[in-house]
DSSP file (Angstrom, degrees, kcal/mol; ACC not computed):
  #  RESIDUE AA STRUCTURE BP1 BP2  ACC     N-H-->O    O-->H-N    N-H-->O    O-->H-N    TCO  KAPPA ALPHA  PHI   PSI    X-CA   Y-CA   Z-CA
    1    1 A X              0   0    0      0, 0.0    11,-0.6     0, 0.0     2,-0.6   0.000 360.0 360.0 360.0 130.3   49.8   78.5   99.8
    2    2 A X        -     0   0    0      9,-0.2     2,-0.6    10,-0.1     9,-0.2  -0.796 360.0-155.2-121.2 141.1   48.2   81.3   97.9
    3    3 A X        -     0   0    0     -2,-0.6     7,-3.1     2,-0.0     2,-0.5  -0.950   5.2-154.0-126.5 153.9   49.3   84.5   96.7
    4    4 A X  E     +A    9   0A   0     -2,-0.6     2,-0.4     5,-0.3     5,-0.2  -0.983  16.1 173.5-136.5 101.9   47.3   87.2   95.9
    5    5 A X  E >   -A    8   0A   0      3,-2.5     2,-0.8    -2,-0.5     3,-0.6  -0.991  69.3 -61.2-125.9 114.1   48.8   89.7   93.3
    6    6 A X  T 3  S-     0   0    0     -2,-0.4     2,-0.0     1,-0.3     3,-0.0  -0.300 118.8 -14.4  34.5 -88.8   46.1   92.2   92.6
    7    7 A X  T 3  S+     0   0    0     -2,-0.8    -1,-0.3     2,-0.0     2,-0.2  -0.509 120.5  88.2-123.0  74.5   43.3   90.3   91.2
    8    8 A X  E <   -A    5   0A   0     -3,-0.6    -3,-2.5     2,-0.1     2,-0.5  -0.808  57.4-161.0-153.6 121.7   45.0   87.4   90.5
    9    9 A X  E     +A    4   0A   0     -5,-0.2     2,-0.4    -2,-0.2    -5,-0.3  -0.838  13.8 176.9-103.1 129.2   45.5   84.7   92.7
   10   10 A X        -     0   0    0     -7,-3.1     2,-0.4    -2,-0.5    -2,-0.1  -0.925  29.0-126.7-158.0 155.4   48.2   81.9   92.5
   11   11 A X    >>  -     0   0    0     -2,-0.4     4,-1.8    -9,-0.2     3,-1.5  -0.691  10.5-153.6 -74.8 109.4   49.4   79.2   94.1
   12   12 A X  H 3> S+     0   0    0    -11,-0.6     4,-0.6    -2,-0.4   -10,-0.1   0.737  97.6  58.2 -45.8 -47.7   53.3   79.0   94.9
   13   13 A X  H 34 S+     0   0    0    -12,-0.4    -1,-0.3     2,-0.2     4,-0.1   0.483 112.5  39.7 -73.1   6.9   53.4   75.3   95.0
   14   14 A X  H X> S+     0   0    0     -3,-1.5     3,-1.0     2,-0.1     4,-0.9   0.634 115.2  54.8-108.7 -41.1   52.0   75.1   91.2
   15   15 A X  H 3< S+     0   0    0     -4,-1.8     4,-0.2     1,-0.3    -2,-0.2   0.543 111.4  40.1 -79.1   3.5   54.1   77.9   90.3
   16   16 A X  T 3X S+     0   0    0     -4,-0.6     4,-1.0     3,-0.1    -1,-0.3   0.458 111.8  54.7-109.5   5.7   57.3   76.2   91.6
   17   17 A X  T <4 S+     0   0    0     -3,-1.0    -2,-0.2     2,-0.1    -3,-0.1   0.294 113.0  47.4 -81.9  -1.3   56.3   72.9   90.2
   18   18 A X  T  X S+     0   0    0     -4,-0.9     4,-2.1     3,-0.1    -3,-0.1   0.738 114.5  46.1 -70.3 -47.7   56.0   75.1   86.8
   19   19 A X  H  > S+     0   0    0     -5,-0.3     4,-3.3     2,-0.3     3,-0.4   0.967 111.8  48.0 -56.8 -66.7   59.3   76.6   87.6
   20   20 A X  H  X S+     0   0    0     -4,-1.0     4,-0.6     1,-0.3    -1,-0.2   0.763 115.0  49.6 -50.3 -30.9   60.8   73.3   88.3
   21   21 A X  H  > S+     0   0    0      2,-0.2     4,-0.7     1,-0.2     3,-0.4   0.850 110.3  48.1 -87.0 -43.2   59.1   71.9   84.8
   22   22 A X  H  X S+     0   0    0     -4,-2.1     4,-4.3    -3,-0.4    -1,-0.2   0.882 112.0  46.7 -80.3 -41.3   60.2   74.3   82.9
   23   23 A X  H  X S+     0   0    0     -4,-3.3     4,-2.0     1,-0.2    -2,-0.2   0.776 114.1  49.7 -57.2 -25.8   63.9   74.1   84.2
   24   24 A X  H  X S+     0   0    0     -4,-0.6     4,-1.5    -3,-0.4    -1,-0.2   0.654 112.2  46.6 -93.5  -9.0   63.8   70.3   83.8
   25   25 A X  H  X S+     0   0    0     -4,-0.7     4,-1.5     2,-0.2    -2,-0.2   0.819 112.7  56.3-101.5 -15.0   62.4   70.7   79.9
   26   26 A X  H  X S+     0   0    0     -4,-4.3     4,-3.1     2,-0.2     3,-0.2   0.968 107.2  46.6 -26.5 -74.6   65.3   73.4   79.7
   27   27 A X  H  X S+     0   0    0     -4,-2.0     4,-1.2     1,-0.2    -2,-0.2   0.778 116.2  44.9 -58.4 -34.9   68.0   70.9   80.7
   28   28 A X  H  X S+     0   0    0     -4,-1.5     4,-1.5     2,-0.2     5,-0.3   0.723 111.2  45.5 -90.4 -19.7   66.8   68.5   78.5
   29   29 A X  H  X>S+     0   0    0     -4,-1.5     5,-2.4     2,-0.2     4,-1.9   0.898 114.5  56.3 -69.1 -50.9   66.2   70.4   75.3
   30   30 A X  I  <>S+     0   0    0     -4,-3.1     5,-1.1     3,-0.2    -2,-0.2   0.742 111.2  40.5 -85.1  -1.3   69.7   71.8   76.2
   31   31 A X  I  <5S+     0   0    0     -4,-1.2    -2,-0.2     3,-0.1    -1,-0.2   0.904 128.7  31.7 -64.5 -45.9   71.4   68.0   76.4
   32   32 A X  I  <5S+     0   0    0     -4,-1.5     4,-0.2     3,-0.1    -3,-0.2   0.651 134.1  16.5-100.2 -24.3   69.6   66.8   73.5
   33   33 A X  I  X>S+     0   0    0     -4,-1.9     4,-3.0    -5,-0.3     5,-0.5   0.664 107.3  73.3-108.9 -35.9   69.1   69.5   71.1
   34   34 A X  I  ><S+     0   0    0     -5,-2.4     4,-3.3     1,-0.3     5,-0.5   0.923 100.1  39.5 -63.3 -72.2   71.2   72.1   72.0
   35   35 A X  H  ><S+     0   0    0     -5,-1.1     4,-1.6     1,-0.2    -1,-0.3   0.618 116.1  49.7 -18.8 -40.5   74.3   70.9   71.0
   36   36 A X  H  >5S+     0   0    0     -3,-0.5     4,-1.8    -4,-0.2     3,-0.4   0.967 116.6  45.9 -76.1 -58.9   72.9   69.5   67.9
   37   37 A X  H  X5S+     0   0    0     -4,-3.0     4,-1.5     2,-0.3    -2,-0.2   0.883 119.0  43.4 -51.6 -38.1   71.1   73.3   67.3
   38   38 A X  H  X<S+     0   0    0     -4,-3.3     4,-4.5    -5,-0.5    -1,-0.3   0.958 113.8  49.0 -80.8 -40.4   74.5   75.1   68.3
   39   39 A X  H  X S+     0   0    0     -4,-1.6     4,-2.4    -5,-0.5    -2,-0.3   0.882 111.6  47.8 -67.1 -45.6   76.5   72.6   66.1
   40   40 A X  H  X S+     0   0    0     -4,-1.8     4,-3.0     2,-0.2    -1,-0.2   0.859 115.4  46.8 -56.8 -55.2   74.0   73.3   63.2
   41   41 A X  H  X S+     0   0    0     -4,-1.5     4,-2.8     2,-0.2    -2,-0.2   0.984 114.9  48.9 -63.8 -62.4   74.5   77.5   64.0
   42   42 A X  H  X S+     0   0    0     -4,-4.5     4,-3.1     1,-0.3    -2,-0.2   0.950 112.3  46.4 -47.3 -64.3   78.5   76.9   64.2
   43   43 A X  H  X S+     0   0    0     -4,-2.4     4,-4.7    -5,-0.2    -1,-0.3   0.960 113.3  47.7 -46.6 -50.2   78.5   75.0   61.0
   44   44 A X  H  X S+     0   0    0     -4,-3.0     4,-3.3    -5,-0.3    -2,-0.2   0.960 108.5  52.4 -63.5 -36.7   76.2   77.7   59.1
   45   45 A X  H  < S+     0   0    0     -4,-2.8     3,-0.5     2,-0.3     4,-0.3   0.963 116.7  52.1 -63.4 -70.3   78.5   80.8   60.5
   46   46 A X  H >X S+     0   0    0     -4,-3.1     3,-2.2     1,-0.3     4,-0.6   0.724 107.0  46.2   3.1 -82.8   81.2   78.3   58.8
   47   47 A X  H >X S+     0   0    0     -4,-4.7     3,-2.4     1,-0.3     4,-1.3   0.863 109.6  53.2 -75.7 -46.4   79.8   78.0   56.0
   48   48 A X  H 3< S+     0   0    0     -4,-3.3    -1,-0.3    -3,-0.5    -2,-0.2   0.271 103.4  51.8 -93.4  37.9   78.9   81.6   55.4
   49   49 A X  H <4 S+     0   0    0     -3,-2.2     4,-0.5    -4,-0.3    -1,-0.4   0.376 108.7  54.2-119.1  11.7   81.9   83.1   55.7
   50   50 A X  H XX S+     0   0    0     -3,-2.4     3,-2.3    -4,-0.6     4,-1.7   0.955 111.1  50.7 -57.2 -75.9   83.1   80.4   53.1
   51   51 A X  H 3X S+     0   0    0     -4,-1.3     4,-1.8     1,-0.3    -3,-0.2   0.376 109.9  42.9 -29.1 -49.4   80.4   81.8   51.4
   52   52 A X  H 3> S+     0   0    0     -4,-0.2     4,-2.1     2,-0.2    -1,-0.3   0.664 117.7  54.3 -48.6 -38.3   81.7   85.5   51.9
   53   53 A X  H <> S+     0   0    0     -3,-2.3     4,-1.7    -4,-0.5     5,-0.5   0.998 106.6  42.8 -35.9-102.2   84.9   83.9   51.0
   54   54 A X  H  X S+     0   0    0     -4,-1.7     4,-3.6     1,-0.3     5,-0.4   0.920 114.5  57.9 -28.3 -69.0   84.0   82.3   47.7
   55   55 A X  H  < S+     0   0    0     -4,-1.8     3,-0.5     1,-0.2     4,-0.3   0.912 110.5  39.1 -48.6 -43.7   82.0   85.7   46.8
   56   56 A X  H >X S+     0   0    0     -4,-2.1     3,-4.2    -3,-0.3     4,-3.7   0.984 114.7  50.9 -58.0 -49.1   84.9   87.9   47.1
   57   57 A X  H 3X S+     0   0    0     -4,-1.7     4,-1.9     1,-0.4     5,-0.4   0.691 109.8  49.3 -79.6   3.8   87.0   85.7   45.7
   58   58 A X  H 3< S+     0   0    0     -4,-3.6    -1,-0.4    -3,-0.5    -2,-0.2   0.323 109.8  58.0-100.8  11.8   84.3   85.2   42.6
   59   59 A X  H <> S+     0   0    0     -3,-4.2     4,-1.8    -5,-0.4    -2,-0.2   0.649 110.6  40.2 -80.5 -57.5   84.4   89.2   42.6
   60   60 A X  H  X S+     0   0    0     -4,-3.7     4,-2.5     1,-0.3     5,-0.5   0.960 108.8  55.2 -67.2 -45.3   88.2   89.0   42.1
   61   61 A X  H  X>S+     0   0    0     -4,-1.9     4,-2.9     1,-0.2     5,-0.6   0.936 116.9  43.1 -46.6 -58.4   88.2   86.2   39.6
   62   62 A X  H >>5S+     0   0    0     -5,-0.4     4,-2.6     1,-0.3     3,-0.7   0.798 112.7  51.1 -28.8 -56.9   85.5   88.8   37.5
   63   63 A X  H 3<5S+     0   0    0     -4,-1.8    -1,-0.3     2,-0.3     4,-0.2   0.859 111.1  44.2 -76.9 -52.5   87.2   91.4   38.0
   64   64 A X  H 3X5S+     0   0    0     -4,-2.5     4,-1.1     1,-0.3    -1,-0.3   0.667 110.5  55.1 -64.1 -14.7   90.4   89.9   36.8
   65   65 A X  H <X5S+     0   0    0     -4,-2.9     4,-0.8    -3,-0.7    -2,-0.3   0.738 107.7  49.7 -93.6 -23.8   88.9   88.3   33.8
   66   66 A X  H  <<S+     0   0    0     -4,-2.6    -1,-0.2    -5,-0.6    -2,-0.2   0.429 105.9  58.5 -81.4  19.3   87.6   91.6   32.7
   67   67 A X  H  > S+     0   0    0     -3,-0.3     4,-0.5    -4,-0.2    -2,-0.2   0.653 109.8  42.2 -31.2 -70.0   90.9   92.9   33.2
   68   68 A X  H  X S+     0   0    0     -4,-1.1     4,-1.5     1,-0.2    -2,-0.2   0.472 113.2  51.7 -79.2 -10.8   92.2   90.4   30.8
   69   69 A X  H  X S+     0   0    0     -4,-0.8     4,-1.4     2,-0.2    -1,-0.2   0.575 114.3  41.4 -98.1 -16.0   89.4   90.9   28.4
   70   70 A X  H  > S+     0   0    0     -5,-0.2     4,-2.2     3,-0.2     5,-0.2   0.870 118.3  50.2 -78.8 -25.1   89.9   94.7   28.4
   71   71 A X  H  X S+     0   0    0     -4,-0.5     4,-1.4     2,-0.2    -2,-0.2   0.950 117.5  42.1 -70.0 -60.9   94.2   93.8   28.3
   72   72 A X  H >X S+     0   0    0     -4,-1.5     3,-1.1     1,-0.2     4,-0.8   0.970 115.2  47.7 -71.7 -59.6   93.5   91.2   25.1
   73   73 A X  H >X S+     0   0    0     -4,-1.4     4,-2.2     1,-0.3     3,-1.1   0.838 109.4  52.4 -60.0 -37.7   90.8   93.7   23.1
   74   74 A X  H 3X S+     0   0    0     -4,-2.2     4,-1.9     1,-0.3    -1,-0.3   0.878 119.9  43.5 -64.3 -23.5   93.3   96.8   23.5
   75   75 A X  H << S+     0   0    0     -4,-1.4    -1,-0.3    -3,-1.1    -2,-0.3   0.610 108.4  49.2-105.0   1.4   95.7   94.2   22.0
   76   76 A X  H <X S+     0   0    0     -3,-1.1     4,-0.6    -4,-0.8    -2,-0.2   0.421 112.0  50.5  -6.6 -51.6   93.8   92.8   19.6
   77   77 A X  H  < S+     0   0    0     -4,-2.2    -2,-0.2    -5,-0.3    -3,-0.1   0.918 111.5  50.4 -69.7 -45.4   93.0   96.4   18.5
   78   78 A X  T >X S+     0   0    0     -4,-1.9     4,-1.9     1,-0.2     3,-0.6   0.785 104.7  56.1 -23.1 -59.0   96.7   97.3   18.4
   79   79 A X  H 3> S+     0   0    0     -5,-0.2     4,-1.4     1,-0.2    -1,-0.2   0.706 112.6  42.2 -88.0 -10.6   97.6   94.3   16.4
   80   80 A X  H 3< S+     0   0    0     -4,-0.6    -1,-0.2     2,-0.2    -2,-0.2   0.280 114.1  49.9-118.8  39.3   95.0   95.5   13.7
   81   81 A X  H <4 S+     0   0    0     -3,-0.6     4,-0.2     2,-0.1    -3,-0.2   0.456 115.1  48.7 -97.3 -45.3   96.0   99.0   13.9
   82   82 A X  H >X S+     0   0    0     -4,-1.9     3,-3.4     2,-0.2     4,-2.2   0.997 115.8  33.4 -71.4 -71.9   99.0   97.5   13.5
   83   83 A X  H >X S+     0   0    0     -4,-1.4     3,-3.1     1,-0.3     4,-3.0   0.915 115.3  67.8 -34.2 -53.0   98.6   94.7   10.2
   84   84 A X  H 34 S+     0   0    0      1,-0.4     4,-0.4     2,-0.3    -1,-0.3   0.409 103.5  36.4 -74.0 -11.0   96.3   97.5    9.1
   85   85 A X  H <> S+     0   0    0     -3,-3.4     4,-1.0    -4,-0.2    -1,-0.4   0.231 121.0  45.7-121.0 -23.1   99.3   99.9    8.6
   86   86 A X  H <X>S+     0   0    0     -3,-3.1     4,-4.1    -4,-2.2     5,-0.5   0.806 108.9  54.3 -95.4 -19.4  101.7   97.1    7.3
   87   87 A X  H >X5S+     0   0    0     -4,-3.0     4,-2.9    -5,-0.3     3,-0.8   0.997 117.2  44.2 -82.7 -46.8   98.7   95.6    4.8
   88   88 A X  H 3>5S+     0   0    0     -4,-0.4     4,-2.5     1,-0.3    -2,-0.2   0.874 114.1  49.6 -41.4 -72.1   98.9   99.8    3.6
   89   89 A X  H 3X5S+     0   0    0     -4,-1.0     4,-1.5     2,-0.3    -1,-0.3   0.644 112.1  42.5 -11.5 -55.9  102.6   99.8    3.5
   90   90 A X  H <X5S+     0   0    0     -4,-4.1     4,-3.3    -3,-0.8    -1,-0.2   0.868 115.2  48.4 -94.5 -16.5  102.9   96.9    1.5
   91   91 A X  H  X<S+     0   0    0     -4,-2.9     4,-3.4    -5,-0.5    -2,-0.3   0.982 118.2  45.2 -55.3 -47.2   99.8   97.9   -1.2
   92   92 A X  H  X S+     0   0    0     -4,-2.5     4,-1.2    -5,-0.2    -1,-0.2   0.941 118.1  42.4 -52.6 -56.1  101.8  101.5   -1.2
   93   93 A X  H  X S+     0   0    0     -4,-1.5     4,-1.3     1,-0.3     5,-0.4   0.876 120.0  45.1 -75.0 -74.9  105.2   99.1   -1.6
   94   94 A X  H  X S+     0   0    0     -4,-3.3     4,-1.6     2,-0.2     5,-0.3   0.698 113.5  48.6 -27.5 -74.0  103.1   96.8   -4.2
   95   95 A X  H >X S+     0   0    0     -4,-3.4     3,-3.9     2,-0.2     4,-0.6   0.726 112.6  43.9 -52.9-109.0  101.7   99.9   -6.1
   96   96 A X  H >X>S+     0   0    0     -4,-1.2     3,-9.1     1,-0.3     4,-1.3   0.423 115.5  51.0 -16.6 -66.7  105.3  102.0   -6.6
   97   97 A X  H 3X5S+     0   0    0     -4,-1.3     4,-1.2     1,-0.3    -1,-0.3   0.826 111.6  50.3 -47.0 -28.6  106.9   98.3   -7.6
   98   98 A X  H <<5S+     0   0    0     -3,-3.9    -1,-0.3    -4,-1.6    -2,-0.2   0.703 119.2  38.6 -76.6 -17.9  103.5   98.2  -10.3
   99   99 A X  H <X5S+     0   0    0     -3,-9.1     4,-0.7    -4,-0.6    -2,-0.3   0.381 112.3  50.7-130.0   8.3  104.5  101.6  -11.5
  100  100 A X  H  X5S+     0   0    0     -4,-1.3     4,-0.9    -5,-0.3     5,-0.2   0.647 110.9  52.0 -70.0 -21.2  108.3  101.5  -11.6
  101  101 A X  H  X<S+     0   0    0     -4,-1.2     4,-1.6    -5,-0.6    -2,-0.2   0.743 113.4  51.4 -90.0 -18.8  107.9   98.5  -13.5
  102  102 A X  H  > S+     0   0    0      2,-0.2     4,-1.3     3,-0.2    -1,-0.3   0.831 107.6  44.3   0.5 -80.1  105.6  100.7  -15.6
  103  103 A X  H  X S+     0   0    0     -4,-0.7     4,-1.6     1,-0.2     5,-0.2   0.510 113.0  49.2 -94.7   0.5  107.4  103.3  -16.3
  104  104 A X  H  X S+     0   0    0     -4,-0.9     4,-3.2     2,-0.1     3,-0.5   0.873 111.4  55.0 -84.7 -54.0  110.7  101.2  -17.2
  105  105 A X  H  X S+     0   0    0     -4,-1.6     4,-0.7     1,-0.3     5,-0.4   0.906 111.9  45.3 -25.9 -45.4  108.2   98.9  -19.6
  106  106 A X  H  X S+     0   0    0     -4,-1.3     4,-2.4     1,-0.2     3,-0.4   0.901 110.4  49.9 -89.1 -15.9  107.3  102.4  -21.2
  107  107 A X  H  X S+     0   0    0     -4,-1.6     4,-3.1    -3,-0.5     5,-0.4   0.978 115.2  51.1 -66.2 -33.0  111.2  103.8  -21.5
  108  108 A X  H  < S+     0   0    0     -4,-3.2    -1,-0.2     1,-0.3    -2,-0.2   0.485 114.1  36.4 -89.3  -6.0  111.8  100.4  -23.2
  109  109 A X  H  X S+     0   0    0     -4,-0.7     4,-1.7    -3,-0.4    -1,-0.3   0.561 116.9  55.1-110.1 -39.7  109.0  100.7  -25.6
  110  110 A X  H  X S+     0   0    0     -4,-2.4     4,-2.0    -5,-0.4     3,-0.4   0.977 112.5  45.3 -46.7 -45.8  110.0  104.6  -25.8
  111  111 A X  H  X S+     0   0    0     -4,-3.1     4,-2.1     1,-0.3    -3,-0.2   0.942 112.4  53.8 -82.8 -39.5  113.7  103.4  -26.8
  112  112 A X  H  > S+     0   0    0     -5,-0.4     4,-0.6     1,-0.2    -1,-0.3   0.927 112.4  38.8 -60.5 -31.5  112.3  100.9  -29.2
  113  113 A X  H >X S+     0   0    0     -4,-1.7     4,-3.1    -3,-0.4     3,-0.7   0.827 114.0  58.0 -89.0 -29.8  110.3  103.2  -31.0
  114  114 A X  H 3X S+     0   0    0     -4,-2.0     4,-2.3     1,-0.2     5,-0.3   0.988 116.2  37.1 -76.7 -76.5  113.2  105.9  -30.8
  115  115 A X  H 3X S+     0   0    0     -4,-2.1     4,-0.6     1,-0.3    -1,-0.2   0.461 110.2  53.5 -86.4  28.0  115.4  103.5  -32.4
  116  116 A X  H <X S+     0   0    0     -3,-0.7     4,-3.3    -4,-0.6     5,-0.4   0.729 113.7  51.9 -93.9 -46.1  113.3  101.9  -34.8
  117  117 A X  H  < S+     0   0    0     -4,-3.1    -2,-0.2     1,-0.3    -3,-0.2   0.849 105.8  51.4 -59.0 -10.6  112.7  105.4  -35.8
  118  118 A X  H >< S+     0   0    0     -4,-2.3     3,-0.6     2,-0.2    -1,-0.3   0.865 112.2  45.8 -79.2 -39.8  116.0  106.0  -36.0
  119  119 A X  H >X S+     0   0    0     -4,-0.6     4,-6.4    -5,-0.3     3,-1.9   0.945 109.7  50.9 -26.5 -73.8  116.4  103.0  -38.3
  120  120 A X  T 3< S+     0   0    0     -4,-3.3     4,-0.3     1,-0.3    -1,-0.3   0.362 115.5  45.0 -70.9  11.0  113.5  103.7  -40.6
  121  121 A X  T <4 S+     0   0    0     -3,-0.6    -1,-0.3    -5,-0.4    -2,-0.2   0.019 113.4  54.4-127.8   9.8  115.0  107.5  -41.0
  122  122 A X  T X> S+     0   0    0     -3,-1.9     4,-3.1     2,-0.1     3,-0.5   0.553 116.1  38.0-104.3 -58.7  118.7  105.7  -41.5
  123  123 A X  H 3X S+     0   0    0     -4,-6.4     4,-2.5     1,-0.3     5,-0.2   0.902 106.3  61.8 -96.6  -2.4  117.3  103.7  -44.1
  124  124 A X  H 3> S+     0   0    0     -4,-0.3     4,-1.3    -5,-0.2    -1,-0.3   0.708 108.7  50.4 -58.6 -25.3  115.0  106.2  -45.8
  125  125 A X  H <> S+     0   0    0     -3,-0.5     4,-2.0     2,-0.2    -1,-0.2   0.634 107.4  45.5 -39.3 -48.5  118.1  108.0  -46.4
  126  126 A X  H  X>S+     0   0    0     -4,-3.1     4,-2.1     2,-0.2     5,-0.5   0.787 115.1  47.4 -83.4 -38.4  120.1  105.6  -47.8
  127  127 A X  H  X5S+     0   0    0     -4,-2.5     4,-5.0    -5,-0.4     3,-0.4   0.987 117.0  47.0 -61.6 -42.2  117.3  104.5  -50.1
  128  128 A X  H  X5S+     0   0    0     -4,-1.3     4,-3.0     1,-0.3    -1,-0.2   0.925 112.3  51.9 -74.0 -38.3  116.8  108.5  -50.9
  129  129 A X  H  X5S+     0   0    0     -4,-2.0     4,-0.9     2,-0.2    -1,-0.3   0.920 109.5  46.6 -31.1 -57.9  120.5  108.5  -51.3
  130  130 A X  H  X5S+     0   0    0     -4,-2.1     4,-1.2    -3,-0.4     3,-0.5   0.872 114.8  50.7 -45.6 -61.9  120.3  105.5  -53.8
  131  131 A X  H  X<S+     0   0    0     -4,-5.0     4,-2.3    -5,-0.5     3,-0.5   0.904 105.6  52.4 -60.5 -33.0  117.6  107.2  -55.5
  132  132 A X  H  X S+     0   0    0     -4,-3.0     4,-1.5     1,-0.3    -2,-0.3   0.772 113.2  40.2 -80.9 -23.9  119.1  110.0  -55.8
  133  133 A X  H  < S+     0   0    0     -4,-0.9     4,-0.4    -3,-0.5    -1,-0.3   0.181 109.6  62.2 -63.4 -15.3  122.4  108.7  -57.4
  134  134 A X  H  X S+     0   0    0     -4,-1.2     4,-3.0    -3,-0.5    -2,-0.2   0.782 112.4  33.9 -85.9 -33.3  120.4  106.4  -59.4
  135  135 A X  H  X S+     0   0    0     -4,-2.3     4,-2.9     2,-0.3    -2,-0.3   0.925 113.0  62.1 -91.3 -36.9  118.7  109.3  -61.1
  136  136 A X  H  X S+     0   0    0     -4,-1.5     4,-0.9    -5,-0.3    -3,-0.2   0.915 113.4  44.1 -41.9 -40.0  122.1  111.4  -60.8
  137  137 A X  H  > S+     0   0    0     -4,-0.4     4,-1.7     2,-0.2     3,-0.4   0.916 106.4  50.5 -81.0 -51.9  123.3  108.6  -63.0
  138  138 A X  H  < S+     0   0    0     -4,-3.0    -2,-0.2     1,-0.2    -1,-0.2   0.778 113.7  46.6 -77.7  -3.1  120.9  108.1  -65.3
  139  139 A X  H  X S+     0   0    0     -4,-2.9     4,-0.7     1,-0.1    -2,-0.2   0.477 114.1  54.7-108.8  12.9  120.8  112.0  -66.3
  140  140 A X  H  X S+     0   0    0     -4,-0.9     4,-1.3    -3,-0.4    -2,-0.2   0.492 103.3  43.3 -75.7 -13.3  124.0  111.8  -66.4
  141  141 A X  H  < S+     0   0    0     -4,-1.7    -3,-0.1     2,-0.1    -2,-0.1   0.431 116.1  51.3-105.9  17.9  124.7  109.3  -68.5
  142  142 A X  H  4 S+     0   0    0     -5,-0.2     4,-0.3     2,-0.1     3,-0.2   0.798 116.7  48.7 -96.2 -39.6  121.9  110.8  -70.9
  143  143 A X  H >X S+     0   0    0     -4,-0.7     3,-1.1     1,-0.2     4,-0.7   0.995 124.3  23.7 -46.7 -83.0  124.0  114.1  -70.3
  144  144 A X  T 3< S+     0   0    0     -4,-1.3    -1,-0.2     1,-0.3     7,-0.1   0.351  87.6 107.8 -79.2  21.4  127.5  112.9  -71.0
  145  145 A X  T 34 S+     0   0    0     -3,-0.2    -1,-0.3     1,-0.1    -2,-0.1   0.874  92.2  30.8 -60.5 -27.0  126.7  110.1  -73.1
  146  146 A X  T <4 S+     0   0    0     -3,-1.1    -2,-0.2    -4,-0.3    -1,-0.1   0.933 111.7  77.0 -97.2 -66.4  127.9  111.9  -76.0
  147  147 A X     X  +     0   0    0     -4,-0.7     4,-0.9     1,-0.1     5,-0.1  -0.208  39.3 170.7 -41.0 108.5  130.5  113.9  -74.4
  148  148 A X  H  > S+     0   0    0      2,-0.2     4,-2.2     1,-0.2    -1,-0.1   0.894  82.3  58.3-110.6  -9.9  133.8  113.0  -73.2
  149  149 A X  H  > S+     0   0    0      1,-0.2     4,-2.7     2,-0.2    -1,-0.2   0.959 111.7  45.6 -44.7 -56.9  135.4  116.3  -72.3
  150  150 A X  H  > S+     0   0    0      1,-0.3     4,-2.8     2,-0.2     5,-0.2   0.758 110.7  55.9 -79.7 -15.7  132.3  116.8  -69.8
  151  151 A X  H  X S+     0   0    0     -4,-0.9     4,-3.1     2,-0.2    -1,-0.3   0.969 106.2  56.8 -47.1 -50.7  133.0  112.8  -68.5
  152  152 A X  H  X S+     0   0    0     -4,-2.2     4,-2.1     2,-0.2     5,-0.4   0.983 111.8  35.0 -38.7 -68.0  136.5  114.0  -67.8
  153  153 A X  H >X S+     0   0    0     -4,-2.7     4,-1.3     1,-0.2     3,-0.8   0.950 113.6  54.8 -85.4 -30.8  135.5  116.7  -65.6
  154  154 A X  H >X S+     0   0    0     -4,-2.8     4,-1.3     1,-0.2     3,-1.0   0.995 110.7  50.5 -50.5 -57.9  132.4  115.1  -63.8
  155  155 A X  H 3< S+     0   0    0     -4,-3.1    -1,-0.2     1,-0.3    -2,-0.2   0.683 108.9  51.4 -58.3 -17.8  134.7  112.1  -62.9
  156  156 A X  H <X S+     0   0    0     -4,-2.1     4,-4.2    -3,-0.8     3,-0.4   0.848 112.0  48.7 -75.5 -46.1  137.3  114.5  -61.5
  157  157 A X  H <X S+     0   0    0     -4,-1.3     4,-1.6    -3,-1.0    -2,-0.2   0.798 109.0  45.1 -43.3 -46.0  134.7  116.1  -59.4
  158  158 A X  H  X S+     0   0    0     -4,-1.3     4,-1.0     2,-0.2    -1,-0.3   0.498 114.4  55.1-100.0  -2.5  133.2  113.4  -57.9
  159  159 A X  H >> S+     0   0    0     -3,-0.4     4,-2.3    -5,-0.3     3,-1.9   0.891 107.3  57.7 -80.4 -62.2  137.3  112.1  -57.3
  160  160 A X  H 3X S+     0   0    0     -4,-4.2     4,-1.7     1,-0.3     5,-0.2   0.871 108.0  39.7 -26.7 -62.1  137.6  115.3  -55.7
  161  161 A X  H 3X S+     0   0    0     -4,-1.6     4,-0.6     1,-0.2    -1,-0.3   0.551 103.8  65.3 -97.5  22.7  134.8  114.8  -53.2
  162  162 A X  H << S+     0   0    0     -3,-1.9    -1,-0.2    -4,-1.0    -2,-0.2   0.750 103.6  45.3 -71.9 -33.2  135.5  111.7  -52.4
  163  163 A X  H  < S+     0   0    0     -4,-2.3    -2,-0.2     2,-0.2    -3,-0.1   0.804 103.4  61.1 -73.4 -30.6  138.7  112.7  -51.0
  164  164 A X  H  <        0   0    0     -4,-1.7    -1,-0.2     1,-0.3    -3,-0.1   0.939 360.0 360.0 -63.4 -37.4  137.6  115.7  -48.9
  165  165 A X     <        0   0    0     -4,-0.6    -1,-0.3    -5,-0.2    -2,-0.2   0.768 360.0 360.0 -88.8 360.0  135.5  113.4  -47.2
């Protein structure tokens, strides 16, 4: 049997022993391969949406470790914002304590000097006293050596202010 399709002739009994061939290498590619080929496909879809899976969740880990690295440097920066204002704080505290201790050192060397001066003008006084009563005395007793009237009344004098005072 022939068929005649424009200028093309074919034969029905090779084209349903084609048919037939192709249907029998169907069925057997789809017992023996398909399954394995579908099972291969199933497993891969599997596996990449584990794969989608994994990636998202390796976005969110990133995401959350730069999270925590933005969390620790703002706190990190904080905490040497922070030291960086007590290390001030205690230099300020250091420095006053360097200069009370300063200025007490310098009353205490002021009061020493105030009362050494006070001393050396204590005993310059009495020595100028001294002097002056040693020479009171020796031109007095060049005065009144001869004299006893004028003994009389210097020794009364000086009785005198002794008593006022």
């Amino acid at each position: 049997m022939n068929l005649e399709l424009w200028a093309l002739t074919v034969k029905l009994d090779v084209l349903l022993v084609q048919i037939i061939n192709i249907w029998i290498l169907f069925r057997v590619f789809k017992k023996f391969v398909s399954w394995r080929l579908s099972s291969e496909i199933i497993e891969r879809r599997i596996l990449m949406k584990k794969l989608k899976s994994v990636d998202d969740e390796y976005k969110k880990i990133i995401q959350q470790a730069e999270q925590e690295k933005n969390s620790i440097i703002e706190e990190a920066k904080r905490q040497k914002q922070q030291m960086y204002q007590e290390w001030v704080l205690a230099g300020e505290q250091k420095m006053q304590q360097i200069v009370d201790k300063a200025n007490k050192d310098a009353d205490i060397v002021i009061e020493n000097a105030k009362n050494n001066a006070q001393k050396i003008k204590e005993d310059l006084m009495k020595d100028w006293q001294n002097a002056v009563k040693q020479t009171t005395k020796v031109v007095v007793k060049k005065l009144i050596n001869g004299d006893a009237v004028l003994k009389d009344a210097y020794i009364e004098q000086l009785v005198k202010e002794t008593q006022q005072k």
